[in-house]
Residue, then its C-alpha position, 0 to 999 in steps of 0.5 A: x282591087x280585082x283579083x286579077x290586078x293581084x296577079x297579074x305582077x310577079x311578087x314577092x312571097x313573103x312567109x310567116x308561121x304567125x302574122x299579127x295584122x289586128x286584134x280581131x285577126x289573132x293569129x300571132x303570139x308576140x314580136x315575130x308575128x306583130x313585125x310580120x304584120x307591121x312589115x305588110x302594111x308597110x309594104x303596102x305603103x310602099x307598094x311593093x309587090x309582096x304577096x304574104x303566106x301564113x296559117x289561119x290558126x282558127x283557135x288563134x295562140x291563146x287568150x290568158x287569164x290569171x288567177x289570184x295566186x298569179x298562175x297562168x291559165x289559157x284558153x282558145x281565141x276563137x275568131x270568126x274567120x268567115x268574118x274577116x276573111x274571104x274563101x278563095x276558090x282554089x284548093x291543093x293538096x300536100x302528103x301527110x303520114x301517106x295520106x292527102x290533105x287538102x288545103x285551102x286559102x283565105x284572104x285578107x287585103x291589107x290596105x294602105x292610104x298610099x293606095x297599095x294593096x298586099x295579098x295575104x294568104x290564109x291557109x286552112x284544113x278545115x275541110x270535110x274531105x280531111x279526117x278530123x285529126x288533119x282539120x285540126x292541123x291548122x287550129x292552133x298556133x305553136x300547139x300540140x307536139x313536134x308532130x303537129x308542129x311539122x305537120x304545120x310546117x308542111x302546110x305551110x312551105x309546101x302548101x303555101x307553094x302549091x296555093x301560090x301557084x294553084x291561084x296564079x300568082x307569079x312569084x320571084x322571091x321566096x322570103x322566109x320570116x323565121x325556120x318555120x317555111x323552110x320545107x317551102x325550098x324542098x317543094x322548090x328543089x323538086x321542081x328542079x329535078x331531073x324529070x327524065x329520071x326513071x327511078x326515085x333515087x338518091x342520084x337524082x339531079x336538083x338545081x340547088x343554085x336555082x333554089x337560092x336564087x329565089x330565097x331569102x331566109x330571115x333568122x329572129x333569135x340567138x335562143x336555141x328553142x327558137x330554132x326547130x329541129x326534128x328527129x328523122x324518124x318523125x320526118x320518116x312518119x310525117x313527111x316520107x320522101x314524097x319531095x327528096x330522098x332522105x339523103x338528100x334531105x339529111x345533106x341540106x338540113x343536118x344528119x342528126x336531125x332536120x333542122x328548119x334554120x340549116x335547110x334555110x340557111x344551105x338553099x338561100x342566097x341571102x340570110x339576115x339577121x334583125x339588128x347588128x348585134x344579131x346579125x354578128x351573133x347569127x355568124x358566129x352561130x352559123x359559121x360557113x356563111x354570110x350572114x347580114x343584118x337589117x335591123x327590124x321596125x314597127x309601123x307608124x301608123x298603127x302604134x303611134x298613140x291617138x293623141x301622138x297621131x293627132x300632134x304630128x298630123x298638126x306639126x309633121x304632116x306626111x310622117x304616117x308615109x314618110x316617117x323620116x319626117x319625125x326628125x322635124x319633131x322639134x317642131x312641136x312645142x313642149x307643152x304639146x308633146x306634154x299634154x299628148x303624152x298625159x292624155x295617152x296616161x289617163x286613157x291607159x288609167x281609164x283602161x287598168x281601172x276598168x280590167x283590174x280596178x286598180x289606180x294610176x296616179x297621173x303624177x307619178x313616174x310609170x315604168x312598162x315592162x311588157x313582153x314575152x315572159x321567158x327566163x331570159x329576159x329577166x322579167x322581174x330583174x327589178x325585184x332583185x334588190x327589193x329593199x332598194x327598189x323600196x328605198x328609191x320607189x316608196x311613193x315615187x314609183x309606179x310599175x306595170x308588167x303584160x306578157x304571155x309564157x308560152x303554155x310549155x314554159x314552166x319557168x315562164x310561168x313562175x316568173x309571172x307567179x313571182x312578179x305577183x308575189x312582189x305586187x302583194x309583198x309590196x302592196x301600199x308601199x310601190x304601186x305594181x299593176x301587171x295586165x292580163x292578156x298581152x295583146x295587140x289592143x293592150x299594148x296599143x294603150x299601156x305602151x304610149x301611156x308608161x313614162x319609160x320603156x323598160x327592158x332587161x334581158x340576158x346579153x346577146x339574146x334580144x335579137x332585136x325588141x321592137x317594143x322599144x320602138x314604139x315606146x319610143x314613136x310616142x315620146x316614151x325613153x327607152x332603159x334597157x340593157x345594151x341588146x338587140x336594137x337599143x345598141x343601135x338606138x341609144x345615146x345615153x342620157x338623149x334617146x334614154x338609158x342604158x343598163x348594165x355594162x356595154x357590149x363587148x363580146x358575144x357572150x360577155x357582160x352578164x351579171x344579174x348583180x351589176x345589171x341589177x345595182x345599175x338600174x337601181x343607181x340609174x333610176x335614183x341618180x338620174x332618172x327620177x330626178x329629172x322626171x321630177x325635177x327638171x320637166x324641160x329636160x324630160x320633155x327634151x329626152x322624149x323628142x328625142x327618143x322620137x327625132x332621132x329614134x323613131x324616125x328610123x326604126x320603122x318598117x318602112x326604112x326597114x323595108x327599103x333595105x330589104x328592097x333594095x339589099x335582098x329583093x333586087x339583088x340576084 
């Protein structure tokens, strides 16, 4: 497409600290990133005209290894961005610590077959003209200190306006994916003020109700680190008053500190959160506004398993672009589904043989457990009981764990050397398998390829857990604690299973101990009797999980909602 087809309809400017659009590109650390990159494909299957904004973060999250004792060890992602990506002309500047830093943009068209075409905006200070300090402000995603961290975020609101504006693109809609872009309302808000003014005052006139107008604010987790906060002398240092006066700033985003969620919450018309139950936790977090929910999905295309792919283009035709279509997956008969499911089994076999040399046994029942790795998601609540993990499992069970901690995360990182601990303690008795290195690529092969899905946090922090979803568009049930999107797409016993006791107050419901006992009740009683036992009854559940759960969870009805819900509405 030219560019000037690119910019000649007015857009809406989609931005997001990390964008995961493929393993070559690896500017994403987990779930945030890798929904910001299903949310542009399907924006560009639905043609919508969104243009998206985000940081090139040259030496990507990191690339983990471990070692034989299970601690983590992290090295840089280097990409080859002039590979992938095409250097755009224009250049803008935005002051830091007093000095001008010059900003750059990259970009990748995200192509869909529908024949939409979604910009995305990489931007970069890598320049000569910056000192070497501030070429390295765009190398690393989640890196360094709170000084770096604001100094991206700098360039990232104030410098994605500025970009957007420097290469003509006609922007209505500023979508905020998460805190991280919220200076992009001061860049905003100054455009707004009263140019007849003669002096830099705290009387300054801003048209704030303007500025809502054209924001939207996206909030992903109830989890207090996820929100960023700065103190006011490093936002003296880093940003100065260079947009609005300091009390200006201390009115919209809170007078301790300059927190990123209040500035975005205080300057956008309209807020949500990723699933029900999240939008009614975020309320009660933010009291004093109107707080709505759109629940997050995952794209089609890009996560269902290439035999998956390969059924439904044979019995659903036109489900990549109308997943919708997936409740005609009765349809497809059971041996098919089956024989789909056991070779996307063999192929995750073929890859764990290869990485860790260890072996899947195509005939026993697969549990995957594969997310971020942070204390409140209970990565290793399965071995809360190891005697009867053993008593049920010797045998009959096999375990796979993924998942990254953040560099910083110490608990984190004990949690991984812990689940290691178990795979040597339980060595010939339960096969337990935990792959290195989480990404776009493993989780393409493990996800499709485990028999159930499993996920235990600590109610009400899963503000959503798209992972569930893609399990679930390849026929793999869901067993997870009523949290995030599995209270919206569970019916026990027909979708998969829940853990624990149900939601019913926002803080409610949290006992490692009864979590724990039902899982293990669950999984003796009921699950592995019927994986072993009863085949029709198995095959019926995964159906489900795809007729009545992957046909909704997906970007596109997620997207849809966002059209017609946020973007449409002034």
């Amino acid at each position: 497409m030219e560019w000037s087809r690119l910019t000649d309809i007015t857009r809406i400017a989609y931005f997001s600290m990390e964008i995961g659009l493929s393993q070559e590109i690896p500017t994403y650390s987990g779930g945030l990133g890798i929904l910001a990159g299903d949310t542009i494909k399907s924006a560009a299957d639905l043609q919508i005209p969104l243009v998206a904004v985000t940081l090139i973060s040259r030496k990507g999250y990191f690339e983990q290894t471990i070692d034989a004792q299970g601690r983590q060890h992290e090295r840089p992602s280097a990409w080859d961005v002039a590979a992938m990506l095409e250097l755009l002309p224009t250049r803008v500047t935005v002051t830091i610590e007093d000095r001008l830093v010059v900003v750059q943009a990259w970009l990748y068209r995200v192509k869909s077959p529908s024949g939409g075409v979604v910009p995305v905006l990489f931007l970069d200070t890598d320049l000569e003209e910056n000192t070497p300090k501030d070429r390295a402000i765009t190398d690393v995603l989640y890196g360094g200190d709170a000084a770096y961290r604001l100094k991206q975020e700098v360039v990232l609101g104030i410098g994605g306006v500025r970009i957007l504006a420097g290469l003509g693109f006609k922007v209505f809609q500023y979508h905020m994916n998460e805190g991280h872009a919220a200076l992009l309302t001061l860049e905003l808000l100054n455009q707004t003020r009263n140019l007849t003014a003669t002096t830099w005052t705290e009387t300054l006139e801003y048209d704030r109700p303007a500025v809502a107008r054209r924001c939207i604010f996206t909030t992903h987790t109830p989890v207090p680190a996820g929100h960023d906060r700065f103190p006011y002398d490093l936002v003296r240092q880093v940003l100065g008053e260079h947009l609005v006066p300091l009390t200006t700033l201390r009115e919209l985003a809170g007078h301790d500190e300059l927190n990123m969620t209040t500035l975005a919450l205080k300057l956008s018309r309209f807020v949500n959160g990723v699933a029900k139950k999240h939008g009614q936790v975020s309320q009660a977090m933010f009291p004093g506004y109107e707080i709505h929910a759109i629940t997050n999905g995952i794209h089609p295309l890009t996560w269902a398993s290439p035999y998956m792919m390969a059924l439904f283009n044979r019995f659903i035709q036109g489900w990549a672009l109308q997943p919708e279509l997936l409740v005609r997956v009765d349809n497809v008969p059971d041996e098919e589904i089956w024989d789909a499911h056991q070779g996307a089994k063999a192929y995750l076999a073929q890859y764990i043989q290869e990485v860790t040399g260890q072996k899947l046994y195509l005939d026993v029942l697969t549990i995957g457990f594969a997310r971020r790795v942070a204390a409140y998601k209970r990565n290793d609540l399965i071995f809360h009981d190891v005697k009867r993990l053993l008593d049920i499992g010797r045998g009959r069970l096999q375990l796979i764990f993924a998942g990254k901690s953040h560099p910083h995360d110490e608990s984190g990182k004990a949690m991984i050397q812990r689940i290691h601990d178990f795979i040597r303690q339980l060595q010939g008795q339960i096969s337990i398998i935990y792959l290195p290195n989480y990404n776009m690529d493993v989780a393409y092969r493990l996800l499709p390829g485990v028999d159930l899905w499993l996920n235990t946090p600590i109610r009400p922090l899963e503000a959503s857990g798209t992972s569930g979803m893609k399990a679930a568009l390849n026929g793999v049930p869901n067993f997870s604690i009523l949290d995030g999107w599995w209270i919206e797409g569970h019916i026990e016993g027909v979708t998969g299973w829940s853990i624990g006791a149900p939601p019913t107050e926002l803080q409610a419901n949290n006992s490692t101990e009864a979590d724990a006992a039902d899982l293990y009740d669950k999984l003796e009683r009921v699950i592995m009797p019927l994986y072993y036992e009863d085949r029709p009854g198995w095959i019926r559940v995964m159906k489900d999980a795809i007729g009545k759960n992957a046909y909704y969870f997906n970007t596109h009805v997620m997207m849809r909602r966002y059209v017609t819900e946020a973007y449409l509405q002034r």
